[in-house]
N, C-alpha and C positions, 0 to 999 in steps of 0.2 A: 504494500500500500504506500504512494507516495506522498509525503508530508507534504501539509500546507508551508510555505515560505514562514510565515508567524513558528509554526510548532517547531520546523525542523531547527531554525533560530535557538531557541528556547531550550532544545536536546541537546545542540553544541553546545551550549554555556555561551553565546554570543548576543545575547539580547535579556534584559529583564522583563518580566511583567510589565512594569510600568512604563518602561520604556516602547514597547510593545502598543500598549493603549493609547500612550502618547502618538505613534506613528499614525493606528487606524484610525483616533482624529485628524492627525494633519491628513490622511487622504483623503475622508471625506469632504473633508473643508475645503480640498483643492477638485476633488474627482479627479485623484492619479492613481495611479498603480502604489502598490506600497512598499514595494522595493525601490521607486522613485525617492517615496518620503523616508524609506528608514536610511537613503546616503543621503538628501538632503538637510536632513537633522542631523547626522554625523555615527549611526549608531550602529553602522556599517560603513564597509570600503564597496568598490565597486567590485573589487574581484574577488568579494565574499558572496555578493550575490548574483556572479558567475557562475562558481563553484555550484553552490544551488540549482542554477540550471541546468548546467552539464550531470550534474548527478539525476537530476528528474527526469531530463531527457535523453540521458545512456550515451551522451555522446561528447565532443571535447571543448572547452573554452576559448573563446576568443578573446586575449586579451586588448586592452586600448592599444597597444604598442602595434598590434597586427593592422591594424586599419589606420594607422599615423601615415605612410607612406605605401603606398599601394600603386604598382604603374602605371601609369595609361592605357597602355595595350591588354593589361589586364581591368581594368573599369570597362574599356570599350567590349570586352566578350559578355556583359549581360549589360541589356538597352536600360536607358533610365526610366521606362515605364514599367519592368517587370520590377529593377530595383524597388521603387516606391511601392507597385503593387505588394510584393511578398515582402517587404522590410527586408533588402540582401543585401549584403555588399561583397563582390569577390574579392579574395585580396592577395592570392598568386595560382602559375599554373606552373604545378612540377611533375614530374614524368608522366603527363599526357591526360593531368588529373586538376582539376577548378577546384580549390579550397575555398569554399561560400561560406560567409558567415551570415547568421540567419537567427530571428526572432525565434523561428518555430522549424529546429530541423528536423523534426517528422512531418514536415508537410508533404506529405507525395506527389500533388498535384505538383506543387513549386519546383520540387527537386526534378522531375520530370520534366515540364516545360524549359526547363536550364537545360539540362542533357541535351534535350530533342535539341535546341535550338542551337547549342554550345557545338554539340555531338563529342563533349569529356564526359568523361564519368566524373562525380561528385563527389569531393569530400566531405560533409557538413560541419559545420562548430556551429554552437552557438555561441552569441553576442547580446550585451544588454540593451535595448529597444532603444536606449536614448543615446546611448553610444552608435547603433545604426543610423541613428534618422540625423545626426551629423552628420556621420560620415558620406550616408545619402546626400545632404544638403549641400557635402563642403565638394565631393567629387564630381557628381550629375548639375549642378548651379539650377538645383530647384529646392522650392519650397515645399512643404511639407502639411507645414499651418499645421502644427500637432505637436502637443503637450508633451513636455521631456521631464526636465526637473523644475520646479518653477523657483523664482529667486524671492518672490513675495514673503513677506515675513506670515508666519501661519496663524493657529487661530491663539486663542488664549492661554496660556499653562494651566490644564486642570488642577488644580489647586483642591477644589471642590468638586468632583466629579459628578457628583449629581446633579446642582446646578449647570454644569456645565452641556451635560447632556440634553436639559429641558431646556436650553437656549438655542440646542442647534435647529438650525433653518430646516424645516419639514417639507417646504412645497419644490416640487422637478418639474423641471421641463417640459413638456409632452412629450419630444424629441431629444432623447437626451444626447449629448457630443459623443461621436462613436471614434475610437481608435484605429487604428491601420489594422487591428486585427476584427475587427468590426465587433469588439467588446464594449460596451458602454462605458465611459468613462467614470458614471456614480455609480455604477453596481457595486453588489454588496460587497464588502472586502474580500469575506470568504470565497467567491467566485472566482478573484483575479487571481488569487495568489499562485493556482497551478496552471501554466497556460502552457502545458505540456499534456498528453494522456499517456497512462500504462505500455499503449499495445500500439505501435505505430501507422495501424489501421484503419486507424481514425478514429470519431466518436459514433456509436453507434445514431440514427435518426433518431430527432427529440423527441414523437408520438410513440415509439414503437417498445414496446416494454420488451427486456433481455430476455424474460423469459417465457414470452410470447410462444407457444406450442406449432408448429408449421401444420396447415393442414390436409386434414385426410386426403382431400381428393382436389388438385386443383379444377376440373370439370365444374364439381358441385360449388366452389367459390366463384369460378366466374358466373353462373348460372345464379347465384343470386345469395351466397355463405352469407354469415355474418363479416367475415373480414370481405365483402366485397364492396360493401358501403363506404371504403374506404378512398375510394378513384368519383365518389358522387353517382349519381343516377346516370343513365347513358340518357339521351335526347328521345324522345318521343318517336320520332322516325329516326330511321338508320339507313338512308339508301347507299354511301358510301362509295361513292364511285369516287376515282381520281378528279375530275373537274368537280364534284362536289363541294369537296371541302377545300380548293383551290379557290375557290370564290368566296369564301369566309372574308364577311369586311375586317375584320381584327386581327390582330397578331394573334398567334394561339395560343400566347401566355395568360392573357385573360383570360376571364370564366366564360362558358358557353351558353348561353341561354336563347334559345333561338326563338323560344315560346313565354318569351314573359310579357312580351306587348299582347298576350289574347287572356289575362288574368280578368279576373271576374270584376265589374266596371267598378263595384260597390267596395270592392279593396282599396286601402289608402295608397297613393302613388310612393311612400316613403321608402326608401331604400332600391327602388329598382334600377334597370340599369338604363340607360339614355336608349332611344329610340334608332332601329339599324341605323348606320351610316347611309344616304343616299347613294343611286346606282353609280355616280362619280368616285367616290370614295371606292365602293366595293370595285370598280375596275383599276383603280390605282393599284390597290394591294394587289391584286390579281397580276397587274405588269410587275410590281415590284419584286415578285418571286419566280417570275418563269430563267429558265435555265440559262437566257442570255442574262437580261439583268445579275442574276446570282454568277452569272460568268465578269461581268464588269467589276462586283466586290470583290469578287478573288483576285481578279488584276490588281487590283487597287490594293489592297489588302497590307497593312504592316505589323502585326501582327497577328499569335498564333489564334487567338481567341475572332478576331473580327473572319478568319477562315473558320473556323467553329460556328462561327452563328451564321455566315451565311448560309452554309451545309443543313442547320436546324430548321431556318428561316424557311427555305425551300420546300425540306424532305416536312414542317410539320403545315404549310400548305394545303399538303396535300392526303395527309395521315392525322388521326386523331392523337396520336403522340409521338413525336420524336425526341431521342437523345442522345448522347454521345459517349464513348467507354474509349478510358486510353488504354493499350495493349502494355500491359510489364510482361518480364520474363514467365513469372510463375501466377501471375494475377491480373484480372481487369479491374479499373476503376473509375468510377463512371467519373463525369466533365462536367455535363451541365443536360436540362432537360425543358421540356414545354408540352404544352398540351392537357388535355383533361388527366386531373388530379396527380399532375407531376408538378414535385418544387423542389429547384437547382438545387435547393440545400441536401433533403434529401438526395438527390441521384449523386452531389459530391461523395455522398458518405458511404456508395455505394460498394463492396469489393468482393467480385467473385473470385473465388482460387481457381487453377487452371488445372487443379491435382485431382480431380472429380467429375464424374457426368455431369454437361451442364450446358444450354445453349451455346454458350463459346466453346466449348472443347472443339469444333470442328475448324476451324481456324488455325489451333496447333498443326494438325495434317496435312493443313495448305487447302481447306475449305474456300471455293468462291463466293458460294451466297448462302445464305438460309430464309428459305418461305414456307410456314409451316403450322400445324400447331403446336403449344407446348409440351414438351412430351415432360410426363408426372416426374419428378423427379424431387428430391429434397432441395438440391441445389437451387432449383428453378423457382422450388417453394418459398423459400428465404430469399433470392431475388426478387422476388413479388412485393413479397414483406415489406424488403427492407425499402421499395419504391412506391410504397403504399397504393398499390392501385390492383387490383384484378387481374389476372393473368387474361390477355385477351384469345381471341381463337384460331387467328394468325399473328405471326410475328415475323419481320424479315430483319435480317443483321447479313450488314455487306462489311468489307471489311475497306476502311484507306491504307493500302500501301505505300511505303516507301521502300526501297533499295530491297525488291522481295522480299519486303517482311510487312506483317498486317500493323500499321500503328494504331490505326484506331479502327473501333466498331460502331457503325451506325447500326441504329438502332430505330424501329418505328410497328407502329400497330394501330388497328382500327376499332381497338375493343370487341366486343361482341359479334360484329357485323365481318362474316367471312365471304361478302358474294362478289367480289370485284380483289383481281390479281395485279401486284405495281408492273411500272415497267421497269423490266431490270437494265435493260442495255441505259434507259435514262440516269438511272442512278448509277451506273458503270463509268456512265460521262461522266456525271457529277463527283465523283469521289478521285476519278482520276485527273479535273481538273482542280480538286482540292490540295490534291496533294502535290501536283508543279507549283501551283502558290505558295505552302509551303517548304518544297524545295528552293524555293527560289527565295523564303524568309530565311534559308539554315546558310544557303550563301550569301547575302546582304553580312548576316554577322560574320563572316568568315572573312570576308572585305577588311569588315572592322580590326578584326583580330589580328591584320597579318602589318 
């Protein structure tokens, strides 16, 4: 079990109690981290609360010295918008290897995107957040606008603690100031202090309880289980054809309601949703996904993510959900998602093993496509789960190649509704012009690099 930053403190002989309470006021008072306020009250060093992280997170320290002087040609191998995005800073390349210093070296998404894009394998350290978002600031010559250590003198010396507590200011933000790790900055202390987990895997999805039973029969949950409620109602009709749901006037990220303007008149209008877009609107969107347009953003395209969304944008056009899984050695993990009762957060959290029967296993063998339904499997079970939706009654997973090898898996389904086949030579184009834009983003930095 890993200690909060406070207890593990407190087990070294490196903090008192009082000293302790002293800190988790100053952070409330400021909404920082509290390894922020236990160095700027003095009742730590910084590479005390290095240490801490390197031990929570299994992996090694970056000290301030490592990111004082870093080369150019080494800032230049990761761009200043992943910098900023994942809080990184690289700060050398030795035998053929990127030592990254990083907020959060279990990030897999991050560590991957660097790879892909670097094509080094990864050393990770970790670094303390205020110490990155200099080093961000002082090497990339951008701003950050985000809270480090502040120099404000803090709030009162509890003297009396209990007065002191009935003073502090009770009302938040609606909105509260969110951090580069997209933690809130006044959450509760106990929250911030591990910003690491156990199992490199990530955190499991926040609806989905650990020990949640997989069940009996996928068939009888899409047909209507109790865990099927969990993707919403499917739509009234289901015709499902490819031009169908191509002419969707919304993105697919939003909710689908195609029948809320026929509700009963004597209903209060509160809460519904705006009236369709007119046929102008619905033809916009319709051009703005067909395979040339989506061929112009992959031109365009500078990073890996704006080729990710255009491939989503497209394939969920035209499918009731699409999503994306990046290929590891021994594991998929999913990117990002849209469509009925898919949320990015979950599909981020998502990680099938490769070591198992499982929709992706055909890919290992050099699989081209898969159309099909889902065959029952446990695997398949807990993928459902852990993407909170239904297993639908077809599913197709293409893979994007690079240098023959599958990088990623596209992912897409129609729910319920099995009476219309994709085209696959379309999505054949689409994935193989995803991946030249690509190739053509892993040589831009290679430019940089040399």
């Amino acid at each position: 079990m890993t200690a909060k930053l406070g207890d593990w403190l407190l087990s070294k002989g490196k903090l008192t109690e009082e000293q302790l309470q002293r800190a988790l006021q100053d952070k409330a008072f400021f909404g920082e981290r509290l390894g922020n306020s236990l160095i700027k009250l003095g009742f730590i060093d910084e590479d005390m609360l290095g240490q801490y992280l390197a031990e929570i997170s299994r992996t090694r320290y970056a000290p301030a010295r490592r990111l004082e002087s870093v080369p150019p040609e080494v800032i230049a191998s990761v761009p200043a918008r992943l910098a900023a995005k994942y809080c990184i800073v690289p700060m050398a390349i030795e035998k053929r290897r990127l030592q990254l210093a990083m907020r959060d070296p279990n990030d897999l998404i991050a560590l991957d995107e660097i790879a892909f894009l670097t094509g080094l394998p990864i050393e990770p350290y970790v670094a303390t957040e205020f110490r990155l978002i200099r080093a961000i600031e002082r090497y990339y010559k951008i701003s950050l606008g985000t809270k480090t250590i502040p120099v404000a003198p803090g709030p009162p010396d509890p003297a009396r603690p209990k007065s002191v507590t009935a003073a502090r200011p009770a009302p938040k933000p609606p909105e509260p100031e969110v951090g580069l790790d997209g933690l809130p900055l006044n959450a509760d202390p106990e929250d911030l202090d591990q910003p690491f987990l156990d199992s490199p895997g990530g955190a499991p999805p926040p609806t989905l309880e650990s020990g949640e039973p997989l069940p009996r029969s996928l068939d009888a949950w899409r047909e209507g289980g109790p865990q099927g409620s969990a993707a919403g109602p499917d739509p009234v009709s289901t015709p499902a054809q490819g031009r169908e749901f191509k002419a969707r006037p919304r993105p697919p990220t939003a909710s689908t309601r195609p029948l809320a303007a026929v509700a009963s008149p004597s209903a209060p209008p509160a809460r519904t949703s705006p009236a369709p877009p007119p046929a102008a609107a619905q033809a916009q969107w319709a051009a703005s996904t067909t395979l040339e347009a989506i061929s112009t953003r992959l031109r365009e395209a500078d990073t890996r993510d704006e080729v990710f969304d255009a491939v989503l944008d497209f394939t969920a056009a035209q499918f009731r959900r699409a999503a994306l899984f990046i290929v590891q050695q021994e594991r998929i993990l999913g990117w990002s998602g849209r469509g009925d009762g898919l949320q990015p957060t979950r599909v981020r959290n998502v990680i099938v093993p490769l070591d198992r029967p499982s929709l992706f296993v055909i890919f290992r063998s050099g699989g081209d496509y898969f159309y099909g339904p889902v065959p029952d499997l446990p695997a398949n079970a807990k993928f459902y789960l852990d993407l909170g939706c239904p297993p639908p009654a077809r599913v197709l997973l293409m893979p994007l190649v690079i240098t023959d090898k599958p990088a990623v898996v596209l992912y897409a389904d129609n729910g319920k509704d099995a009476s219309s086949a994709p085209d696959i030579q379309q999505y054949r184009r689409l994935l193989k012009k995803a991946a030249l834009a690509l190739e053509i983003l892993i040589l831009r930095n290679k430019i940089m690099m040399i």
